[in-house]
Backbone as JSON Lines, residues from 0, in Angstrom:
{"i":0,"aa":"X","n":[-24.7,-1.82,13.46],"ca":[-24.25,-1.3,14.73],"c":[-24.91,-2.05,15.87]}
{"i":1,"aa":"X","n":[-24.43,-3.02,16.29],"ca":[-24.54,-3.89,17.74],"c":[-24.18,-3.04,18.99]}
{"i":2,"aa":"X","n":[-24.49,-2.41,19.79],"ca":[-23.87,-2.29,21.0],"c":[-24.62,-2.37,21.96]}
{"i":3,"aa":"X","n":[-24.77,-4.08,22.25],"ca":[-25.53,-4.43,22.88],"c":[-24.72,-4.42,24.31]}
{"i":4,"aa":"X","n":[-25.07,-4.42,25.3],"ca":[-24.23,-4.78,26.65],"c":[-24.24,-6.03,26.97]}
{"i":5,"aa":"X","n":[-24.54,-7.1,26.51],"ca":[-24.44,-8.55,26.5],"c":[-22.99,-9.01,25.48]}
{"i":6,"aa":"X","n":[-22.87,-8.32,24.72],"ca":[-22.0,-8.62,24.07],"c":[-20.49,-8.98,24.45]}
{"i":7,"aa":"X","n":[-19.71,-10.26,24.02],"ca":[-18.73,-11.18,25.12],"c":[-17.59,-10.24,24.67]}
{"i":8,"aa":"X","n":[-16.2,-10.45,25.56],"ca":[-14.91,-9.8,25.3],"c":[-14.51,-10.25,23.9]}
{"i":9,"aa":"X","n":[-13.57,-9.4,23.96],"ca":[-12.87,-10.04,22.79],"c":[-12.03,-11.15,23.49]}
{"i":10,"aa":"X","n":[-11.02,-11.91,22.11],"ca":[-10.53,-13.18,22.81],"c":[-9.24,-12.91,23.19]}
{"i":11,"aa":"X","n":[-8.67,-11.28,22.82],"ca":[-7.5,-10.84,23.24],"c":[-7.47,-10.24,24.52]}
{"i":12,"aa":"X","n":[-9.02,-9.45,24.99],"ca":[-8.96,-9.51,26.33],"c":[-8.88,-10.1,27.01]}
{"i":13,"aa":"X","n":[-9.67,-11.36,26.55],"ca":[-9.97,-12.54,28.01],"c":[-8.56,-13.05,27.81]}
{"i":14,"aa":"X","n":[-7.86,-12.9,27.06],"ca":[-6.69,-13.51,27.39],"c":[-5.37,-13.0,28.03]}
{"i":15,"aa":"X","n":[-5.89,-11.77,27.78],"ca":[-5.07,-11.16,28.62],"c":[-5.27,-11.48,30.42]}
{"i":16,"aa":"X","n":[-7.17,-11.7,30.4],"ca":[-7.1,-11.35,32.16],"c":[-6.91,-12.73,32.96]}
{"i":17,"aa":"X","n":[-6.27,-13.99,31.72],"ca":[-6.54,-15.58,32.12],"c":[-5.03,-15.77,32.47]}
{"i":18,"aa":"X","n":[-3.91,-14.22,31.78],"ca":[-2.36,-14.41,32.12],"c":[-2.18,-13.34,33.16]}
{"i":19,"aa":"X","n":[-2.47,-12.26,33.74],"ca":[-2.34,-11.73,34.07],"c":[-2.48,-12.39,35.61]}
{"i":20,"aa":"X","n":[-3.02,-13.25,36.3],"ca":[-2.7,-13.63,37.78],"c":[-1.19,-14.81,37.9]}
{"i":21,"aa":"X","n":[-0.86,-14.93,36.89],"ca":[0.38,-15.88,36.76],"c":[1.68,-14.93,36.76]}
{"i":22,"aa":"X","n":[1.26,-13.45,36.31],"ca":[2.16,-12.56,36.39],"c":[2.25,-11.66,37.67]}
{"i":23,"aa":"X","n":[1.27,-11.48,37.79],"ca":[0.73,-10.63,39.06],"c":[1.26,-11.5,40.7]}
{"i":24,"aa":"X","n":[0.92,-12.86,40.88],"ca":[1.07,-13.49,41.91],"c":[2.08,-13.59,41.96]}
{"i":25,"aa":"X","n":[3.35,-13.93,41.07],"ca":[4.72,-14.31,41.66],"c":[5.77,-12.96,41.79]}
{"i":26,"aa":"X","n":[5.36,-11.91,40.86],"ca":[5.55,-10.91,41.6],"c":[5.45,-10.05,42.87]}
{"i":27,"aa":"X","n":[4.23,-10.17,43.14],"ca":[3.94,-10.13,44.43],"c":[4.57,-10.37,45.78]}
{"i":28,"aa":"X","n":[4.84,-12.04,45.59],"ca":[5.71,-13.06,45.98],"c":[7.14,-12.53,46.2]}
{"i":29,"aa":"X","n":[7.72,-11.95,45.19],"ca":[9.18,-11.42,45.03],"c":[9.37,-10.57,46.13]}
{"i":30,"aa":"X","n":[8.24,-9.1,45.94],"ca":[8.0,-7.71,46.29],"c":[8.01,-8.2,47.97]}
{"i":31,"aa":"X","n":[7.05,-9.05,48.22],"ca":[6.69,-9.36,49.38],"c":[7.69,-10.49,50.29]}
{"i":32,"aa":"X","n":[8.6,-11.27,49.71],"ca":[9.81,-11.7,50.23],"c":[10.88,-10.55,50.3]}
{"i":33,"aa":"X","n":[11.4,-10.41,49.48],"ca":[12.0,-9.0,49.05],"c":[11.71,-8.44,50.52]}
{"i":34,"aa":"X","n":[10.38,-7.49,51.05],"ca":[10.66,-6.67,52.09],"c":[10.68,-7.29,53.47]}
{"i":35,"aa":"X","n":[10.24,-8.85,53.44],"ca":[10.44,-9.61,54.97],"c":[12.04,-9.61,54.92]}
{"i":36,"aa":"X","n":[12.23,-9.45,53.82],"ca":[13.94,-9.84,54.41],"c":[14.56,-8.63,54.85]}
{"i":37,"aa":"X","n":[14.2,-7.34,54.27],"ca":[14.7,-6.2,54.76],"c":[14.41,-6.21,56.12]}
{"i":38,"aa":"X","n":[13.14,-6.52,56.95],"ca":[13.24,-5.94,57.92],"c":[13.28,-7.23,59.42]}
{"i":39,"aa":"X","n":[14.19,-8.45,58.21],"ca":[14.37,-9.92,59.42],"c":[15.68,-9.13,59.82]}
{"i":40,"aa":"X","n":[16.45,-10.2,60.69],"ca":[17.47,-10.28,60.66],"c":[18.29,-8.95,61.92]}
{"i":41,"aa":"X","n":[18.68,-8.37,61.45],"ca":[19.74,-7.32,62.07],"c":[18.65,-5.54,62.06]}
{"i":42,"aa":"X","n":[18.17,-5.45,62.93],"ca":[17.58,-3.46,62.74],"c":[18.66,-2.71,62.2]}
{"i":43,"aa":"X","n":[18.4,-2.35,60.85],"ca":[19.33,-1.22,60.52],"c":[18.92,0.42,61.95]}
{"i":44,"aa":"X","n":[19.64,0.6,61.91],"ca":[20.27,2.01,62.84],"c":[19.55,3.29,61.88]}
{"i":45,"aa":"X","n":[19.1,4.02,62.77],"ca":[18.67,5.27,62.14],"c":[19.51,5.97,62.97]}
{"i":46,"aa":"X","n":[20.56,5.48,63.31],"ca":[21.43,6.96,63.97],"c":[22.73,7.26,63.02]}
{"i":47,"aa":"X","n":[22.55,8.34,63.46],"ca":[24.19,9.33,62.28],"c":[25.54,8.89,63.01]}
{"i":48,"aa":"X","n":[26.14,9.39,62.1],"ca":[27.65,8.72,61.68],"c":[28.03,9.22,63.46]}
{"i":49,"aa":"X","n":[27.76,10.27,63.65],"ca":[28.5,10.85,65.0],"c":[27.7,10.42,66.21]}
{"i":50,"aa":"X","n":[26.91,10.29,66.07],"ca":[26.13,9.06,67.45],"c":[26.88,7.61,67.58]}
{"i":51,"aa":"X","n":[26.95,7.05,66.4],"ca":[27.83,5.92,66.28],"c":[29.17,6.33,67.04]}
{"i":52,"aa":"X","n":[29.76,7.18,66.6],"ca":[31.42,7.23,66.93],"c":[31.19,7.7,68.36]}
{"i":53,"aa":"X","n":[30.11,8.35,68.53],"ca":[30.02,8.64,70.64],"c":[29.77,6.89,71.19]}
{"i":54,"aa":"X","n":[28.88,6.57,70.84],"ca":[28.82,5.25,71.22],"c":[30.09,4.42,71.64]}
{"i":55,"aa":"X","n":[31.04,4.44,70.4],"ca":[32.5,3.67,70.97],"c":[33.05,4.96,71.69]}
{"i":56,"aa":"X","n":[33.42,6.15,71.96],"ca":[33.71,6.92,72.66],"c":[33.29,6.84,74.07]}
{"i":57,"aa":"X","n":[31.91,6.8,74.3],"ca":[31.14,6.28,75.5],"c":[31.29,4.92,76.29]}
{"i":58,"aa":"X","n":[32.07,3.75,75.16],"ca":[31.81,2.76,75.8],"c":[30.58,2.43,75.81]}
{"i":59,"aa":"X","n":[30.1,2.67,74.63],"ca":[28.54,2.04,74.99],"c":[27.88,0.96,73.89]}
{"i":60,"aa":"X","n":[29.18,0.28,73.25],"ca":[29.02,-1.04,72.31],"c":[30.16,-2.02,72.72]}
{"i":61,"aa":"X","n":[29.05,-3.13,72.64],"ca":[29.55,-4.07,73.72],"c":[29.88,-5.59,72.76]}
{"i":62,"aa":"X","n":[29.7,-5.13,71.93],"ca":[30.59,-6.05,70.44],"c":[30.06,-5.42,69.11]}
{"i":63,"aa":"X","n":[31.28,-5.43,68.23],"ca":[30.86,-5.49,67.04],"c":[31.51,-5.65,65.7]}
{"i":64,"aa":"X","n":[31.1,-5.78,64.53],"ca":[31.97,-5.92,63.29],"c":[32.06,-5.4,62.5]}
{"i":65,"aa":"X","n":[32.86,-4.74,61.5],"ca":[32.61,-4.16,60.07],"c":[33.14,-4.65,59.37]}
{"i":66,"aa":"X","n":[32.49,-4.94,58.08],"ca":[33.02,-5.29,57.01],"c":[33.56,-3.92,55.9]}
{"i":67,"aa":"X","n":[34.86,-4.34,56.19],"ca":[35.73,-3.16,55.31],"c":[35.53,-3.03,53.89]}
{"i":68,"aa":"X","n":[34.67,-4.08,53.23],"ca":[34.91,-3.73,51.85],"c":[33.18,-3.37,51.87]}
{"i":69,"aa":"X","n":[32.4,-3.71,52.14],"ca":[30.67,-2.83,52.24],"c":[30.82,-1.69,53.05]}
{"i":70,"aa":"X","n":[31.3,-1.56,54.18],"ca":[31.09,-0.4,54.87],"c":[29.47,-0.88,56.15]}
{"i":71,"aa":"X","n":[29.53,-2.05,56.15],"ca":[28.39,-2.37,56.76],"c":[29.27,-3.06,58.25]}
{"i":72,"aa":"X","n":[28.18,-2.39,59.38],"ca":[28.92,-2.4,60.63],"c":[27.32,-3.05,61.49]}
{"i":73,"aa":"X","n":[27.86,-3.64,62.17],"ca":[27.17,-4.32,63.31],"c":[27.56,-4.39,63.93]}
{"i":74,"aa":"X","n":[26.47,-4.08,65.16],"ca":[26.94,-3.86,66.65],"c":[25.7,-4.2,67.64]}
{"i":75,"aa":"X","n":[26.2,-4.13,68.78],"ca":[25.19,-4.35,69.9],"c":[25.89,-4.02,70.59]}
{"i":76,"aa":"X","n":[24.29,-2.16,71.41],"ca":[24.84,-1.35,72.82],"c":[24.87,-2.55,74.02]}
{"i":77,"aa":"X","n":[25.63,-1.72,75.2],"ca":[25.95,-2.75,76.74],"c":[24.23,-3.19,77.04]}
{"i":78,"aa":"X","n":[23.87,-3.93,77.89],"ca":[22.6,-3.5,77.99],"c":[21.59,-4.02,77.17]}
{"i":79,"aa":"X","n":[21.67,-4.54,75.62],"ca":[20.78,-4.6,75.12],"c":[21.11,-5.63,74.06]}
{"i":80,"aa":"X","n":[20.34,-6.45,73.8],"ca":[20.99,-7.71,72.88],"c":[20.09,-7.43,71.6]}
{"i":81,"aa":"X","n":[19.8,-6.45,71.17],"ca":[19.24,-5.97,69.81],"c":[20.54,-6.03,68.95]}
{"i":82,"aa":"X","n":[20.85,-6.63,67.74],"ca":[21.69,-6.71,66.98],"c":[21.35,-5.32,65.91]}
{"i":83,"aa":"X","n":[22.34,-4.49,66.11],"ca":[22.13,-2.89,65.23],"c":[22.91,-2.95,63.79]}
{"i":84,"aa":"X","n":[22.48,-2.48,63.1],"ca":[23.08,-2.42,61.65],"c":[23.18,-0.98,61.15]}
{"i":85,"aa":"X","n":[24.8,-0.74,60.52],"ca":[24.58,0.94,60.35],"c":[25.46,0.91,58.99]}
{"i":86,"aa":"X","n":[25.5,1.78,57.83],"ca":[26.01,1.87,56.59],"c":[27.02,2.91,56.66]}
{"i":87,"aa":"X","n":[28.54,2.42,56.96],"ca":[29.38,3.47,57.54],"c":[29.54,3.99,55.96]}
{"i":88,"aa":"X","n":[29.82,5.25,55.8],"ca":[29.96,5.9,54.66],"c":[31.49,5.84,54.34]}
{"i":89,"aa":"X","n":[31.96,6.37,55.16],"ca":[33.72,6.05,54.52],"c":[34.31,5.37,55.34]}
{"i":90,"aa":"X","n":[35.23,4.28,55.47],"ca":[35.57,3.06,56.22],"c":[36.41,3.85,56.48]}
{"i":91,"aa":"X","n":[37.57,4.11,55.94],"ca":[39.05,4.86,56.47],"c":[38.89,5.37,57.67]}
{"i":92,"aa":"X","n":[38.07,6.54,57.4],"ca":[37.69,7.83,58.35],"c":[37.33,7.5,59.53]}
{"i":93,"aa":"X","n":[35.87,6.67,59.31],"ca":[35.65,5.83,60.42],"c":[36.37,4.77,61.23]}
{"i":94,"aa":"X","n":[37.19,4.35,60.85],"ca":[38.26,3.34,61.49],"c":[39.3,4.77,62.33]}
{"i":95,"aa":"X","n":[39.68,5.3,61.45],"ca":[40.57,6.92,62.0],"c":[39.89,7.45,63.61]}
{"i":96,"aa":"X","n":[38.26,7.46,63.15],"ca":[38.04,8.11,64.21],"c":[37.39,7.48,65.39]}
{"i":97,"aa":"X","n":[37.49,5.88,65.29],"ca":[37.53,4.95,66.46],"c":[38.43,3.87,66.91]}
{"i":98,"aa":"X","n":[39.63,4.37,66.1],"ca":[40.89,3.18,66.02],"c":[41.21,3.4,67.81]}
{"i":99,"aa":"X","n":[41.9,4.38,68.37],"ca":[42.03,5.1,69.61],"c":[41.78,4.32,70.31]}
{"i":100,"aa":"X","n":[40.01,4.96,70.76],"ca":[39.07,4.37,71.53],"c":[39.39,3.11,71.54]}
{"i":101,"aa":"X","n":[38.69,1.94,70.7],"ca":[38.94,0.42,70.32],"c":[40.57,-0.17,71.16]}
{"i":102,"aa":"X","n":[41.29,0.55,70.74],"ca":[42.53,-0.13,70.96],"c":[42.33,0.54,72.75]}
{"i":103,"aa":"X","n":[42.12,1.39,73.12],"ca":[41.86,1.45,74.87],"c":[41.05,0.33,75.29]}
{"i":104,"aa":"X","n":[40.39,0.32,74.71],"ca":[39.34,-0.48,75.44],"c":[39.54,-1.92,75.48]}
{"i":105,"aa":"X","n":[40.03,-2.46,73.95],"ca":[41.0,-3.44,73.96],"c":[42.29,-3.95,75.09]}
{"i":106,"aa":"X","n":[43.03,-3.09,75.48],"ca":[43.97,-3.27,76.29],"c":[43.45,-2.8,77.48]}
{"i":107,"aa":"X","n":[42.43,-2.0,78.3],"ca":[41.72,-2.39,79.8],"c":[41.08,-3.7,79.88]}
{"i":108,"aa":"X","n":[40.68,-4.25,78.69],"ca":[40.05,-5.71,78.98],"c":[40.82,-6.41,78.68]}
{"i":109,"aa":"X","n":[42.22,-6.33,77.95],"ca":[43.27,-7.82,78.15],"c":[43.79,-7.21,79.66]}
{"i":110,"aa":"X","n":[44.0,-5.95,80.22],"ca":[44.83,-6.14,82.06],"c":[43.57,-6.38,82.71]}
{"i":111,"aa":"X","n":[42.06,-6.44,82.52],"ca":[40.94,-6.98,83.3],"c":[40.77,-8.42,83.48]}
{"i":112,"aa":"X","n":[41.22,-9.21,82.35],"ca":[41.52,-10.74,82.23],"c":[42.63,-10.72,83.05]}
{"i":113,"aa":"X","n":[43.8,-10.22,82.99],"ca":[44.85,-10.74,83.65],"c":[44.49,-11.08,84.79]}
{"i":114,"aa":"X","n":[43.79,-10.02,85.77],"ca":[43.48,-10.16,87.04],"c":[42.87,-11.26,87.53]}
């Protein structure tokens, strides 16, 4: 019975702790690209579906796009050149309940060009 405290690892530990930063670092790497990209680019929107639809009701988005097959909408309010990102939940509905609006606002700014 040895149980000395000098006594070396085994060779399955140390080998474990000689792979373990080759695993550890590029994961890391992933995790940590991975969330710069979530938060480059476009601010996702923490506002609800019905703040959004007041917004084009209000006149208070001053361009924007959706992509009909994600449901992912971008926009930017009058006023502010922050590029907004919002996850429309049902495209239909949402197109239903700003088609209206859009198409007004559309045709005061083609008779505003005319002038």
């Amino acid at each position: 019975m040895n149980n000395s405290p000098n006594k070396a690892p085994s060779p399955k530990k140390n080998r474990i702790f000689t792979i373990l930063p080759y695993i550890l670092i590029p994961l890391m790497m992933v995790v940590g690209i991975a969330i710069a990209s979530q938060q480059s680019g476009n601010r996702s929107s923490e506002a609800k579906y019905y703040q959004i639809v007041q917004y084009f009701d209000k006149d208070q988005i001053s361009e924007f796009s959706l992509n009909l097959t994600s449901g992912t909408l971008k926009y930017k309010l009058k006023g502010d050149d922050t590029k907004w990102q919002y996850k429309v939940p049902n495209v239909s509905v949402f197109v239903d309940d700003v088609n209206e609006t859009v198409r007004e606002h559309n045709k005061n700014a083609k008779s505003d060009d005319d002038m």
